[in-house]
N, C-alpha and C positions, 0 to 999 in steps of 0.2 A: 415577248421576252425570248423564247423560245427561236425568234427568227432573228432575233439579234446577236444571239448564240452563235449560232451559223454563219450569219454573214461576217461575223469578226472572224470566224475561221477559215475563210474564204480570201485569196489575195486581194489586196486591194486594187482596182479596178487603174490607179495610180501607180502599181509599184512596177518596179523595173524587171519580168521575165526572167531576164537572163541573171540576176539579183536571183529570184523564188530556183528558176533551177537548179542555179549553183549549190542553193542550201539544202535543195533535197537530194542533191549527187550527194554533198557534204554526208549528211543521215544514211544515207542506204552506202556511203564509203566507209563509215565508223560501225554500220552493223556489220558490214559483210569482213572487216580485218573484225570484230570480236567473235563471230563463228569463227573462221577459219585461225585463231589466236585459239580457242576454244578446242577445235578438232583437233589442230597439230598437237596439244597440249596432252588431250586427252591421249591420243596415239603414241607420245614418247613415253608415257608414264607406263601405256598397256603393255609395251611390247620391248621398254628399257632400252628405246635407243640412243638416248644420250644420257651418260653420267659422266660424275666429275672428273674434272681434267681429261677429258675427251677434246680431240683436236677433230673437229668435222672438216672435210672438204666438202662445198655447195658447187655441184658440174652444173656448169652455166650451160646452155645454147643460144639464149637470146630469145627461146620464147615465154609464153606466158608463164607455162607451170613454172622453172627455173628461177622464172624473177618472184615469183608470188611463193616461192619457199623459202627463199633466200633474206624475201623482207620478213616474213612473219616471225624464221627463225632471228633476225635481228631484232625483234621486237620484243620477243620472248627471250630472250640473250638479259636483258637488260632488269628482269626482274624474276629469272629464272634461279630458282632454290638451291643451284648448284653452278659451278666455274664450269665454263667450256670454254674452245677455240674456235672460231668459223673461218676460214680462209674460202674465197673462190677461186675456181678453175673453172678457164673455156678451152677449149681444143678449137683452133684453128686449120680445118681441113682444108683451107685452098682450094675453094668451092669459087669460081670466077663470080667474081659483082661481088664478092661477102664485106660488107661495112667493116673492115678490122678497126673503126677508131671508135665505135658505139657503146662496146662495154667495158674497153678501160676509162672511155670518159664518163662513164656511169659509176663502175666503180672505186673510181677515183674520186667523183664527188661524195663516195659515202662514206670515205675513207676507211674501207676496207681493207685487210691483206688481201690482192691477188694475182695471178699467174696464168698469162696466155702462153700455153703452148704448141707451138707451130710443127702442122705433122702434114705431108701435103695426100692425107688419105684417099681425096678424090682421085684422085688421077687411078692410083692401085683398082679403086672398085670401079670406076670408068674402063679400065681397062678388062680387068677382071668378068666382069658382068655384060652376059650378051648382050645384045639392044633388045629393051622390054620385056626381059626380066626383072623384077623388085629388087634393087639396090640396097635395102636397109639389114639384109640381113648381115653382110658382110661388112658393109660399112661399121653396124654397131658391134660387130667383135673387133673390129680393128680399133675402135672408140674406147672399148673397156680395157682390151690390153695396155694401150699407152694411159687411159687415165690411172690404173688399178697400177700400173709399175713406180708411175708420180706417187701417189698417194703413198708406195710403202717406201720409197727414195726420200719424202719428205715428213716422214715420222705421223700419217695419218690414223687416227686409230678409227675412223666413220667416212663411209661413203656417201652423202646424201643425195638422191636421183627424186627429182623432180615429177614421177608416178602417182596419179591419185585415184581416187576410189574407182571413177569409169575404168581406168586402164587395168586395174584389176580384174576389175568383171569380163571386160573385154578379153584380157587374156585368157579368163578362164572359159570361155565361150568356143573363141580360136581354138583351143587344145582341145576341147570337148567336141568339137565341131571336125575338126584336120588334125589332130593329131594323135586322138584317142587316147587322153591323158585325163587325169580330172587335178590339173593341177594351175595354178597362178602364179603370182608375183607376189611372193610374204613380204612383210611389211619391213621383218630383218632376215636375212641372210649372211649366214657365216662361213669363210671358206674351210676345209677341213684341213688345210697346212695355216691357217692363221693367219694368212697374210691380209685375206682383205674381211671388210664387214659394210655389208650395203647396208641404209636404212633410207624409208621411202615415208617421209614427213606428214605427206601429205595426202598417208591412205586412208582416211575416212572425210576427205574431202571432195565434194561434187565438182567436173568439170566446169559447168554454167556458174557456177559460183565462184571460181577462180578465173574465168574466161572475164567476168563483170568485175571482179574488183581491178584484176589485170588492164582492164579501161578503163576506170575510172582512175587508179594511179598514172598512168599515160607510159605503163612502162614501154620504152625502145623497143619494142619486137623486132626480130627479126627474122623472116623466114626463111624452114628449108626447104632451098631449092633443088638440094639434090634428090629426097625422096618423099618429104611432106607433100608436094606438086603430083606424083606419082597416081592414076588414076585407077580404079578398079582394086585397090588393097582389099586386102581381106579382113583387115581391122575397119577398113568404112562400111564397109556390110552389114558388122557388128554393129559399128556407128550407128548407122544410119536405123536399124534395126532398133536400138535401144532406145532411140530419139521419137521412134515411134509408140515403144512399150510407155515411153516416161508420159507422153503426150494423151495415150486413149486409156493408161491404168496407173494414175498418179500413183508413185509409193511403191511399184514394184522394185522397182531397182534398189533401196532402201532394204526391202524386206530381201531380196536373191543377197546381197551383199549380208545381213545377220546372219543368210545360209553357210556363208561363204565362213564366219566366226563361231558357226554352230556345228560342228560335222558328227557326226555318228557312225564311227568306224562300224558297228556290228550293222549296219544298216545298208550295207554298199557290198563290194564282193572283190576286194583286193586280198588274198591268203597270206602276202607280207604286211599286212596292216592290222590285219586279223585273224583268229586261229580260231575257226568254227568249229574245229573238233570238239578243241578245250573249251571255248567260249568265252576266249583273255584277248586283250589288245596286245599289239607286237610294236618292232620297234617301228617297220614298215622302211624304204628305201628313203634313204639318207640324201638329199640333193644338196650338195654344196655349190658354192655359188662359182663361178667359172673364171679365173684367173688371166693370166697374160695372153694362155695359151689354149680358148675352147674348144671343144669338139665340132664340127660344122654340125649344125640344126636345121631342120625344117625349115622351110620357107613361109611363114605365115605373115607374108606381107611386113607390117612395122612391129610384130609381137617382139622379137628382140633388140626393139629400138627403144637405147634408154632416152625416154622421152622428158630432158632435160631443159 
């Protein structure tokens, strides 16, 4: 009885392969859009980044994270408790070989509102940028100002960037590690003249989990060649670093990241975050988020690359 159990559960020794595959991509496709339909969900509601009649812009680049925020907030669009807008944006930087026909005909079959706009930023940080020096610093300040000047030109009240849970951690690593900060990528950021407000959809979501559903939908990728190629970043070190924590101590990353939603100002030693005399929390320093026009930053390889 018992082995007949089994063998019915087993493929039939007749059936077509490529038939049984399809249907388990199928299963591990419909689980991985309800976590990550699940996460996003949970992260708008924690941290209020979309209410009603809010008009989102989704910054395209063409890679995985990008498409994989863009479908889920579509997904969620549609039985979401409240009216919003999605419109997408890609920034066309005139990066030689770049597919310009891949994501209007993408988002044209999803019938979408969107808007490519054509800025030829390569050339500037080509120029700008010694030979073998990191190119993403400058390139993503020149990225946010044109997209952050669209966005209040065209009545946006949300910025949504394609950032998930690794790149948080990541950043917070980079700064703790080169820049002597103990600070990240929050999941909303407000500017303090009101013009802009990021929100980062997809911060409690794991990279490998958006990397696979990302294949399995077959979205278009496209890569960048101007600084994703770039070898020796100081965010692959991270990488590459973390890839090793995930692999020998399942679940750390998991547990540094509740660190990351857990903080204990009396527990650290910042004097504007806390006032050890008295023994009360303060307001601590205010970081608004950087508008048309940033201040130049540290070089931390892709840390201020909005990884769209």
């Amino acid at each position: 009885m018992s082995e007949a159990i089994i063998a019915s559960s087993e493929p039939s020794l007749n059936s077509d392969p490529n038939t049984e595959r399809d249907r388990r991509q199928k299963l591990e496709l419909n689980k991985l859009q309800k976590r990550l339909r699940r996460e996003v969900g949970q992260a708008i509601a924690d941290f209020s980044m979309i209410e009603a009649g809010d008009k989102v812009m989704c910054c395209l680049s063409g890679g995985k994270d990008s498409y994989a925020m863009l479908d889920i907030l579509l997904n969620l669009q549609k039985s979401a408790p409240v009216d919003f807008e999605l419109i997408a944006v890609n920034l066309d930087q005139k990066q030689p070989g770049f597919p310009e026909e891949v994501l209007p005909e993408y988002l044209s079959a999803l019938g979408i509102e969107y808007h490519i706009i054509e800025k030829d930023t390569y050339s500037i940080v080509k120029e700008k940028v010694p030979e073998g020096k990191t190119t993403c610093g400058l390139c993503s300040r020149l990225r946010r100002g044109i997209l952050y000047n669209f966005a209040e030109e065209h009545g946006v009240t949300k910025i949504a960037l394609g950032h998930h849970r690794d790149d948080l951690l990541e950043t917070l690593f980079l700064n703790m590690f080169y820049g002597g900060k103990l600070k990240s990528m929050p999941p909303v950021l407000h500017s303090d003249d009101g013009r802009n407000t990021v929100i980062r959809p997809l911060a409690y979501s794991r990279e490998k989990d958006i990397a696979r559903y990302a294949a399995l939908r077959e979205f278009p990728i496209i890569p960048c060649n101007l600084c994703g190629s770039q070898e020796n970043l100081q965010r692959q070190v991270i990488k590459d670093m973390f890839k090793s924590w995930d692999k020998q101590h399942p679940g750390r990353l998991e547990t540094m990241f509740r660190a990351m939603c857990n903080v204990e100002p009396s527990h650290l030693a910042d004097t504007d975050l806390y006032d050890f005399r008295e023994g009360r929390r303060l307001g601590g320093k205010r970081q608004a988020v950087q508008t048309a026009e940033p201040e130049a930053a540290p070089d931390f390889g892709r840390l201020d690359v909005l990884n769209i």
